[in-house]
C-alpha positions as CSV (number, residue, x, y, z in Angstrom):
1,X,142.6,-71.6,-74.0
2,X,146.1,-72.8,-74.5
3,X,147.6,-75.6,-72.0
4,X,150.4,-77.6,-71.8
5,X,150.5,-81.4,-73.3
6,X,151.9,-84.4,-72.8
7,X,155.4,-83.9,-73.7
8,X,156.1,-87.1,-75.1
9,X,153.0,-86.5,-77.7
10,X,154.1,-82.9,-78.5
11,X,158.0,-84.2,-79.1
12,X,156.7,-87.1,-81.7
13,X,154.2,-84.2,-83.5
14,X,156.9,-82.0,-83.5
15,X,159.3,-84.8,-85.0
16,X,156.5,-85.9,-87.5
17,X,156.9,-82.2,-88.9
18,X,153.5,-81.6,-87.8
19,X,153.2,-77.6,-86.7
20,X,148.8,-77.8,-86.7
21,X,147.4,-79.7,-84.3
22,X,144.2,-79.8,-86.0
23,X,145.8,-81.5,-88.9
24,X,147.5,-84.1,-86.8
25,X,145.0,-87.2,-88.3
26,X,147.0,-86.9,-91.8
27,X,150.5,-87.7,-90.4
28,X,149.5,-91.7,-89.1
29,X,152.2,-92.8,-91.8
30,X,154.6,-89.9,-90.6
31,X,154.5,-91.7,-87.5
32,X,154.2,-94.7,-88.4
33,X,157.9,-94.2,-90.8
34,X,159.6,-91.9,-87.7
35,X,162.9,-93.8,-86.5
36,X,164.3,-92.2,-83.2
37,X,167.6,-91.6,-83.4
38,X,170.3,-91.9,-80.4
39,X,169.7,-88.6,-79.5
40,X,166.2,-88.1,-79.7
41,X,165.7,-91.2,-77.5
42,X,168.1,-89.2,-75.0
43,X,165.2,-86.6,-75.4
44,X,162.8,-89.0,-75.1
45,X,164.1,-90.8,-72.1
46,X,163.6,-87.4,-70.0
47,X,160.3,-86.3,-71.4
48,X,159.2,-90.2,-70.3
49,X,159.8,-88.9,-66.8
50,X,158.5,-85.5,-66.9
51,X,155.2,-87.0,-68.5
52,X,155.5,-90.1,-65.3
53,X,155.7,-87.2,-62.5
54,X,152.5,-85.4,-63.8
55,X,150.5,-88.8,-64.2
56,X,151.3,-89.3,-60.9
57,X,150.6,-85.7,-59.4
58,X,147.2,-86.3,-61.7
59,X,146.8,-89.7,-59.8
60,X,147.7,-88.5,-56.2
61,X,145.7,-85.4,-56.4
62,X,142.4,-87.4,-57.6
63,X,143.0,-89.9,-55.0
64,X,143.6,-87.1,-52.1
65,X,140.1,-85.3,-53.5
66,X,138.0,-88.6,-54.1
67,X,138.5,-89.1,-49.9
68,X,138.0,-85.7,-49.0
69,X,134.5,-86.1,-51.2
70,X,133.6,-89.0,-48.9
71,X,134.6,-86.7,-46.0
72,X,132.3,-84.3,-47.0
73,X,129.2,-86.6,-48.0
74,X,129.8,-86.4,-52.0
75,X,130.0,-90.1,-52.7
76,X,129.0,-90.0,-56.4
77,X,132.2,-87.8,-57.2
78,X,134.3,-89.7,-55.6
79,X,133.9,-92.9,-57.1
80,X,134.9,-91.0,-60.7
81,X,137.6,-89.5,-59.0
82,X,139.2,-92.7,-57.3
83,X,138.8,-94.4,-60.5
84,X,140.7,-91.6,-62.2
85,X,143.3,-91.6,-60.1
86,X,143.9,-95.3,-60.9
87,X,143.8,-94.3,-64.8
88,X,146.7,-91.9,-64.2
89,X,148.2,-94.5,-62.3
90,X,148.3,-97.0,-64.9
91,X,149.5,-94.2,-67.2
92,X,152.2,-93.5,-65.1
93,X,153.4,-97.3,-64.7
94,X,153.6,-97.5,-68.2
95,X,155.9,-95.1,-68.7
96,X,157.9,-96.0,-65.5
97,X,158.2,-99.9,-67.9
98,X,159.4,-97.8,-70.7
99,X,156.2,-97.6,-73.1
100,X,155.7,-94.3,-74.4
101,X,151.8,-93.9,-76.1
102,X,151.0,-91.7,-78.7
103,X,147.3,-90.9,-80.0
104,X,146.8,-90.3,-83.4
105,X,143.4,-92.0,-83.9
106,X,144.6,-95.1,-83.2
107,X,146.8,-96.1,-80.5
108,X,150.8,-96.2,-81.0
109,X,153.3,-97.8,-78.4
110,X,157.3,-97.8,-78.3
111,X,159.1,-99.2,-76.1
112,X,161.9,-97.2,-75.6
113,X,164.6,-100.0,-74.6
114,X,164.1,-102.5,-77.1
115,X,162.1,-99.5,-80.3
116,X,163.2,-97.2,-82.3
117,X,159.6,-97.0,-84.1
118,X,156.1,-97.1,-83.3
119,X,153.4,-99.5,-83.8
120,X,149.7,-99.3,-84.3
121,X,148.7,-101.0,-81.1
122,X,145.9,-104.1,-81.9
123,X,143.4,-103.0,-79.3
124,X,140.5,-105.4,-80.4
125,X,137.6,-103.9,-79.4
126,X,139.0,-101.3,-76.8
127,X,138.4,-97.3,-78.1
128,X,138.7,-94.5,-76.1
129,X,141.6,-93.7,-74.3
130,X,140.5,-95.5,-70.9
131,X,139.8,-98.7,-72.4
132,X,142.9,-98.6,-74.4
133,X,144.9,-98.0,-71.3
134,X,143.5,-100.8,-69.2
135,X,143.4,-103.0,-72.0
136,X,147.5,-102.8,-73.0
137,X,148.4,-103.0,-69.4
138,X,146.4,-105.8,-68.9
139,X,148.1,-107.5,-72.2
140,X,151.8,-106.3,-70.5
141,X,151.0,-108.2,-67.0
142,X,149.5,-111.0,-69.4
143,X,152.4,-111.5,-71.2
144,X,155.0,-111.1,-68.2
145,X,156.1,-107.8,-69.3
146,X,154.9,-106.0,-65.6
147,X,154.2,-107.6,-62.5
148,X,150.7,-106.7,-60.7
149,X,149.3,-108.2,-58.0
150,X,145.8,-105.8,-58.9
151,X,145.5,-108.3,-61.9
152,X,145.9,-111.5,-59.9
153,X,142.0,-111.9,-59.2
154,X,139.0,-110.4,-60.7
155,X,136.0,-108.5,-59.4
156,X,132.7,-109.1,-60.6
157,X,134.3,-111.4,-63.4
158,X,136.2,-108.1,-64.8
159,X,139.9,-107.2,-63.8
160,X,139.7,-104.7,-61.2
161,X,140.2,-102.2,-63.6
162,X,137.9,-102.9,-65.7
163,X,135.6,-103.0,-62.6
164,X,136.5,-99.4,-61.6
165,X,135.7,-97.6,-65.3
166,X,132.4,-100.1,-65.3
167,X,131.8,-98.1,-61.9
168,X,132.8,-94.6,-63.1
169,X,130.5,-95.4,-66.0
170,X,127.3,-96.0,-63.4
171,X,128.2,-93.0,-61.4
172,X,128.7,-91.0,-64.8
173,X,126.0,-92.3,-66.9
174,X,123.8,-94.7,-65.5
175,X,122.3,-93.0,-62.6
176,X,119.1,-90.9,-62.8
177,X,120.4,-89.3,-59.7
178,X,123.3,-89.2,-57.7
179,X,122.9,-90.7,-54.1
180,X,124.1,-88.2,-52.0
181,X,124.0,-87.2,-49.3
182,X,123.8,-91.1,-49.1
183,X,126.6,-92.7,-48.9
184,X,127.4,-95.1,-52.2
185,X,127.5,-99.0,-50.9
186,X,130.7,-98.9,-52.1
187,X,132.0,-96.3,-50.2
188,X,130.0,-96.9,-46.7
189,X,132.6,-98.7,-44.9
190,X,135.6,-96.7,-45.8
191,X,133.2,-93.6,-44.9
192,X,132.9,-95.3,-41.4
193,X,136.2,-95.3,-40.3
194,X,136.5,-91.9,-41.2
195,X,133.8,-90.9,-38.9
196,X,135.6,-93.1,-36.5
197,X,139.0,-91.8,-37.1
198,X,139.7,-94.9,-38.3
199,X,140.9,-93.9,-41.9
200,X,144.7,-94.5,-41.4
201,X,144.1,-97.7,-39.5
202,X,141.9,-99.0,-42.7
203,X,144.2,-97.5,-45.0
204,X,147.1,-99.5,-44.2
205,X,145.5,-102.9,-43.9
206,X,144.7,-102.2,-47.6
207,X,148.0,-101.6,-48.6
208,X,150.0,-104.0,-46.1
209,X,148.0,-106.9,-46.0
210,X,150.1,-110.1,-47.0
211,X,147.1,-111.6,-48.6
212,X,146.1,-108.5,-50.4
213,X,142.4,-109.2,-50.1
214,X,140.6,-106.2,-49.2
215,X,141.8,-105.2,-52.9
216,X,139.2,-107.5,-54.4
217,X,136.5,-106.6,-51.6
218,X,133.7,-104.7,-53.3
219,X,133.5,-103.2,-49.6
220,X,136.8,-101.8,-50.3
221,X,137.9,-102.1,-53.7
222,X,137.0,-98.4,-55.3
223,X,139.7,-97.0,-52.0
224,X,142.3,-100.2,-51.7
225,X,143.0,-100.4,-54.9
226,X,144.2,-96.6,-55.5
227,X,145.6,-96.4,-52.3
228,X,148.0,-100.0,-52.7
229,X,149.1,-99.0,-56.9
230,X,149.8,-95.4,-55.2
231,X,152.6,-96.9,-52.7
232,X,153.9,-98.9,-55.0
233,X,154.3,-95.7,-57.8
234,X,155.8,-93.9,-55.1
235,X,158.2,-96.6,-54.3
236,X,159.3,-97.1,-58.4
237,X,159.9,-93.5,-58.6
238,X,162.4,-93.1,-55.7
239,X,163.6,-95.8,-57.3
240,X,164.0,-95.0,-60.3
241,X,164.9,-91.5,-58.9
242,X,162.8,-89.1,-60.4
243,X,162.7,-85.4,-59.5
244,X,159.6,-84.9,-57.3
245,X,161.0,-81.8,-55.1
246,X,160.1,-80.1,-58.9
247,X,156.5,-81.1,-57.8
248,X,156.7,-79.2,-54.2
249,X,153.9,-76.9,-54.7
250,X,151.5,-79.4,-55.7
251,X,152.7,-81.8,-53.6
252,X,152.1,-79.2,-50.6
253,X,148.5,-79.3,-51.6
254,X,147.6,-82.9,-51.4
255,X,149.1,-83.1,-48.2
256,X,146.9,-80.9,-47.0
257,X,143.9,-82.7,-48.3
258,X,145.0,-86.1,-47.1
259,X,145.4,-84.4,-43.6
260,X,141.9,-83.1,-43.8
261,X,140.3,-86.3,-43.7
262,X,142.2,-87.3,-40.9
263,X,145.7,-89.0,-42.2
264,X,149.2,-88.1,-40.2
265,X,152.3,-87.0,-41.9
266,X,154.0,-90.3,-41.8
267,X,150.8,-91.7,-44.3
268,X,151.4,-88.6,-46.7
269,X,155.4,-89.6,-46.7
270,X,154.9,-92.8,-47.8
271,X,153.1,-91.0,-51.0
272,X,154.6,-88.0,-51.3
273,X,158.7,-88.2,-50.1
């Protein structure tokens, strides 16, 4: 089956002179050598936003279907989709800051205002590309590099990130059988105000709450904190205005799911316009 990539990734294997994917693992020092030049961070700069958009559309439409599970009594699938939604978000930011990730085994980052090469990224004991992802964010907030409220508290001892894969992993592998038609506890009082047509109303005390507290509520975590990073991407990429009427189609379709469960068109502007 053939599909399109990242377009970041498929520009640097392209520049590395790599033509076979499969063959990709022998070019590390190719990479590692490649110097961008003037133009080719031109390039770069709009492939960064292309790559942003579709993180987000990845983000917004596993958000839209991780509440329309809960609507419909799947509770188990929507904790892995939430906490995707929040991996694509991350994914997104960082490109939004101006890192641009490539995979080749190992983890390579540029940053795009201050690089002209790549490094390997020292991940410690992160692997995968979900761990690596919430591991170098967390380093960037660390280090002053991006702002995050999400990171200001912990959950459980573990950033809220952390917290969210650790719950994807229980849903994913951990379980000898998924709860539904239960409700996960996670999920059961986010499921509530749905039944009371309540969801908006909960909604926006996640995501305007001075105190931001419901984000580090385990009552509320697995929904506030998707539903406070996806306002705030929306926000950075008006701002930093990006194309989204490119993205009508798609963006049609969530809409419709996010009305589903119950939420007006104003709520879906604030994401989507």
């Amino acid at each position: 089956m053939s599909f399109k990539r990242n377009n970041i990734q498929e520009f640097i294997e392209d520049k590395c002179g790599c033509s076979d994917l499969t063959k990709w693992g022998s070019y590390q020092q190719n990479l590692i050598q490649l110097n961008l030049t003037s133009e080719d961070i031109t390039l770069v700069n709009g492939y960064r936003t292309l790559d942003a958009i579709s993180y987000w559309l990845k983000a917004l439409c596993s958000y839209s279907q991780g509440l329309h599970g809960m609507y419909k009594g799947f509770s188990a699938w929507s904790i892995v989709k939430l906490y995707y939604s929040i991996f694509y978000c991350l994914r997104c930011e960082l490109l939004l800051n101006s890192y641009l990730l490539v995979r080749n085994s190992a983890l390579f980052k540029l940053n795009i205002k201050t690089d002209t090469q790549f490094s390997k990224y020292n991940s410690g004991k992160a692997r995968g590309d979900h761990q690596l992802t919430i591991k170098l964010y967390s380093d960037l907030v660390a280090n002053g590099t991006i702002s995050d409220v999400t990171s200001s508290n912990t959950i459980d001892d573990d950033s809220p990130y952390t917290w969210m894969l650790k719950q994807r992993e229980r849903v994913n592998y951990q379980m000898q059988n998924f709860p539904d038609p239960d409700i996960d506890p996670l999920l059961v009082k986010t499921v509530d105000a749905m039944h009371d047509s309540k969801l908006e109303e909960l909604l926006n005390q996640m995501t305007n709450s001075s105190d931001n507290v419901m984000l580090f509520d385990k009552d509320y975590s697995m929904v506030a904190i998707p539903s406070y990073k996806l306002k705030l991407l929306h926000h950075e990429l008006v701002t930093q205005n990006c194309d989204l009427t490119t993205s009508d189609i798609e963006l049609t379709h969530i809409r419709s799911i996010l009305q589903s469960v119950g939420l007006s068109n104003s709520f879906c502007d604030s994401l989507t316009r």
